[in-house]
DOPA-547963 format. One line per 3 residues: number of its first residue (from 1); their letters; for each residue x, y, z of C-alpha. Coordinates in nm, 2 decimals, always signed. Example, Ala and Ser with C-alpha at 12.3 -4.5 7.8 and 13.67 -1.06 7.14 Angstrom:
2
1 = AS = +1.23:-0.45:+0.78 | +1.37:-0.11:+0.71
//
This chain:
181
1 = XXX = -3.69:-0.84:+2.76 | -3.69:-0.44:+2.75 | -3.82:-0.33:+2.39
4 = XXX = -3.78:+0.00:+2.31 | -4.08:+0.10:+2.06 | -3.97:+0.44:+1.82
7 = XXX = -4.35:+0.54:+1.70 | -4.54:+0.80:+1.67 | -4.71:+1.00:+1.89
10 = XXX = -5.00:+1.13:+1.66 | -5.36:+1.00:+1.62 | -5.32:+0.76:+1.30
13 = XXX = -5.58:+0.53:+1.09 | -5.67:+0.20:+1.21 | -5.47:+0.05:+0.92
16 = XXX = -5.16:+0.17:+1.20 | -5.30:+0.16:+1.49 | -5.45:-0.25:+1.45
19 = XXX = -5.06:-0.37:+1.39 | -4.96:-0.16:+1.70 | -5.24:-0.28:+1.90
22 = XXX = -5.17:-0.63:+1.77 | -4.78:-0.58:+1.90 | -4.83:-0.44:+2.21
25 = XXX = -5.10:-0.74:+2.31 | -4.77:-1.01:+2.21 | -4.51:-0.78:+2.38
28 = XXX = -4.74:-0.76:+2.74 | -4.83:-1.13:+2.68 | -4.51:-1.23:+2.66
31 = XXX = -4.43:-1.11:+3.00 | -4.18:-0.83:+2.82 | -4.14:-0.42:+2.92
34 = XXX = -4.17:-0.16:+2.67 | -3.92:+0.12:+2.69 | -4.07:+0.42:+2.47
37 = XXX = -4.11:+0.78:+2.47 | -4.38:+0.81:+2.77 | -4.65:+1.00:+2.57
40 = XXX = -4.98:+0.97:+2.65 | -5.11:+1.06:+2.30 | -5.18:+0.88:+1.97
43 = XXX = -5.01:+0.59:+1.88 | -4.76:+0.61:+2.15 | -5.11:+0.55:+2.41
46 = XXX = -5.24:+0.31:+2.21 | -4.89:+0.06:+2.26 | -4.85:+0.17:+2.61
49 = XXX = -5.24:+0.06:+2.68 | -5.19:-0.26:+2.50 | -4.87:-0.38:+2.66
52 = XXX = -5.05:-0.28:+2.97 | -5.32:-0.46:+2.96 | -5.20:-0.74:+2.83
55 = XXX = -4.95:-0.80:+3.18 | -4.67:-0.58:+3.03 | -4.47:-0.33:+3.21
58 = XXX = -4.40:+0.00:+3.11 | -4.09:+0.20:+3.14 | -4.13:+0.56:+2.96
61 = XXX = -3.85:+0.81:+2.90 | -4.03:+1.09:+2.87 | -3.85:+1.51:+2.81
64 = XXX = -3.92:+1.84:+3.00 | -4.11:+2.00:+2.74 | -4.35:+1.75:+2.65
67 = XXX = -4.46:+1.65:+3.04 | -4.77:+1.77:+2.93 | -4.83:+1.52:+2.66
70 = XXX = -4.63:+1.23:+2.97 | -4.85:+0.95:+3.09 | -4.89:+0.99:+3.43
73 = XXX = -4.66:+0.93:+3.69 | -4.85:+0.63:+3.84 | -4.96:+0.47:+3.55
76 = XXX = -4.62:+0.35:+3.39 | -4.37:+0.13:+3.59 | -4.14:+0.33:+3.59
79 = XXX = -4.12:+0.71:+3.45 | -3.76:+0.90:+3.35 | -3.79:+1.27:+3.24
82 = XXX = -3.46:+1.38:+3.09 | -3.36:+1.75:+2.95 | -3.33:+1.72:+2.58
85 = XXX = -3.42:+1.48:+2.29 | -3.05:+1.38:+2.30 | -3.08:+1.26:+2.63
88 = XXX = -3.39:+1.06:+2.63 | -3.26:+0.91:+2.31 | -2.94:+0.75:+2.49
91 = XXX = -3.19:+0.66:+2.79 | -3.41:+0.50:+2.56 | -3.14:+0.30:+2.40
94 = XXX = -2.96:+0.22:+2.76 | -3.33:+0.08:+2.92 | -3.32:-0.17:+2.61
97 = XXX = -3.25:-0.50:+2.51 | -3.41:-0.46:+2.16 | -3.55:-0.22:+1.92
100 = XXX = -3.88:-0.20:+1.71 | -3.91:+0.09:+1.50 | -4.28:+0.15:+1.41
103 = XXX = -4.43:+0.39:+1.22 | -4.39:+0.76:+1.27 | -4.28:+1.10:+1.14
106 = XXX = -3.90:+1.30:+1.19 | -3.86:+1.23:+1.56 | -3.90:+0.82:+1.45
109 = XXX = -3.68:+0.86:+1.15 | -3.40:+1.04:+1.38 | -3.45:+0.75:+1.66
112 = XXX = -3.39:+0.48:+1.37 | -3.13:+0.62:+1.21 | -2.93:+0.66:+1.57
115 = XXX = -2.98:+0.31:+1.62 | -2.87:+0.19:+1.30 | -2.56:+0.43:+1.30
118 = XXX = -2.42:+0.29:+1.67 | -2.49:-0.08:+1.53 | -2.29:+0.01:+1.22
121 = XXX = -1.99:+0.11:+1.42 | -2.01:-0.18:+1.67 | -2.19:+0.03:+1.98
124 = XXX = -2.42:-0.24:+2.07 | -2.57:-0.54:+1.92 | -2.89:-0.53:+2.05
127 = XXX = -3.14:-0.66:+1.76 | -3.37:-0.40:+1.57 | -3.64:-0.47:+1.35
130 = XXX = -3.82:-0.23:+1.15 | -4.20:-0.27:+1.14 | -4.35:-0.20:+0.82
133 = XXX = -4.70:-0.19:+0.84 | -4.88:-0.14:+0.54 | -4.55:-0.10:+0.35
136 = XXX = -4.52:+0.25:+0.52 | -4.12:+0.20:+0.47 | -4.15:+0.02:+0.16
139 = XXX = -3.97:+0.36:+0.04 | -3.64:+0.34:+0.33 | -3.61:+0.02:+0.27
142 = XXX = -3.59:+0.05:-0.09 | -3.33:+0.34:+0.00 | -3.09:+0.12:+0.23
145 = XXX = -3.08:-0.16:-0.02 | -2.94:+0.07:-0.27 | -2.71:+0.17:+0.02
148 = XXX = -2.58:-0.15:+0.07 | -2.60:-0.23:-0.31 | -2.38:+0.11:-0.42
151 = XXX = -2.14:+0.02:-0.11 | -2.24:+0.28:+0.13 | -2.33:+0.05:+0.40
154 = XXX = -1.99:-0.11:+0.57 | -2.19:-0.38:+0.71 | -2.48:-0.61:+0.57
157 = XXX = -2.79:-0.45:+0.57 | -2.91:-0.77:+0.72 | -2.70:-0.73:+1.06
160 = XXX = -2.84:-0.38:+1.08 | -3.22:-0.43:+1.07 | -3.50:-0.73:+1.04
163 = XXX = -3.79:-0.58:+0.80 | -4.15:-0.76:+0.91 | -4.43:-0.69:+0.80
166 = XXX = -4.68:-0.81:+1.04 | -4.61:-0.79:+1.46 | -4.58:-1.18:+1.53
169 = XXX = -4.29:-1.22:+1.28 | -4.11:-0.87:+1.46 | -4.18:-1.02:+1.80
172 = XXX = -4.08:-1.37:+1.71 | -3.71:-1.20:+1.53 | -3.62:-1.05:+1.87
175 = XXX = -3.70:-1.35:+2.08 | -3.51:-1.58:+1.85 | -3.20:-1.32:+1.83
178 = XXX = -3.25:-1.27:+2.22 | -3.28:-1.66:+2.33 | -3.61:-1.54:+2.51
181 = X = -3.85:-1.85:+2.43
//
């Protein structure tokens, strides 16, 4: 399976980067690729190491302006550079079979939020789950109940987004929705 990761690409405490390393070790275990944003930096390194060297492939999406922050060329699988945020967003999305949404600042929040928005409307159907370590969305998750509660979602909140907590439970959501045993 293709998993696009949304995370941050900043150095982080280990209370974040010990769930990330913890995902990316199941995720290249289980023989799966990891679509995500190419960087070579913070926690965005840290997955793309783990996935790595746990038998994992790696596929980044990468843009023109950050190619200094890229991994390079010959260490991921496979390497895209597109123009624009827009544009690595939809190549993000078109690599994947599934999302997990990690920790991370504005550029992580957009990503979600793009995700959710095209599920919403019926774009795709591929299976997202948010990864909350250390209750970092506690507060968004909080905020999209009330969505759904005040009627401002259209759709369950449920057929959106999977919340875990901990990496096994995310992992084991998208292999279950995904058939992938």
């Amino acid at each position: 399976m293709n998993i696009c990761v949304f995370l941050s690409a900043a150095d982080l405490d280990e209370r974040y980067t010990r769930p990330a390393r913890e995902f990316a070790e199941l995720l290249g275990k289980g023989g799966h690729t990891l679509v995500w944003g190419g960087s070579d930096v913070g926690l965005m390194k840290v997955v793309a190491d783990g996935v790595q060297r746990s038998g994992g492939r790696l596929l980044g999406v990468s843009v023109d302006f950050l190619a200094a922050k890229a991994r390079p060329v010959t260490a991921p699988d496979e390497m895209v550079v597109t123009r624009d945020l827009a544009e690595r967003k939809a190549q993000l999305l078109e690599q994947a079979d599934a999302v997990v949404i990690m920790v991370g600042g504005t550029g992580t929040l957009d990503e979600a939020t793009e995700i959710l928005e095209l599920k919403k409307h019926g774009r795709t159907d591929m299976p997202v789950v948010l990864l909350n370590t250390a209750g970092f969305y506690d507060g968004l998750k909080e905020q999209f109940r009330r969505m759904e509660d005040e009627g401002f979602l259209p759709v369950p909140l449920t057929d959106l987004v999977f919340f875990a907590e901990e990496p096994v439970g995310a992992l084991a959501y998208l292999e279950e929705s995904r058939g992938v045993v």
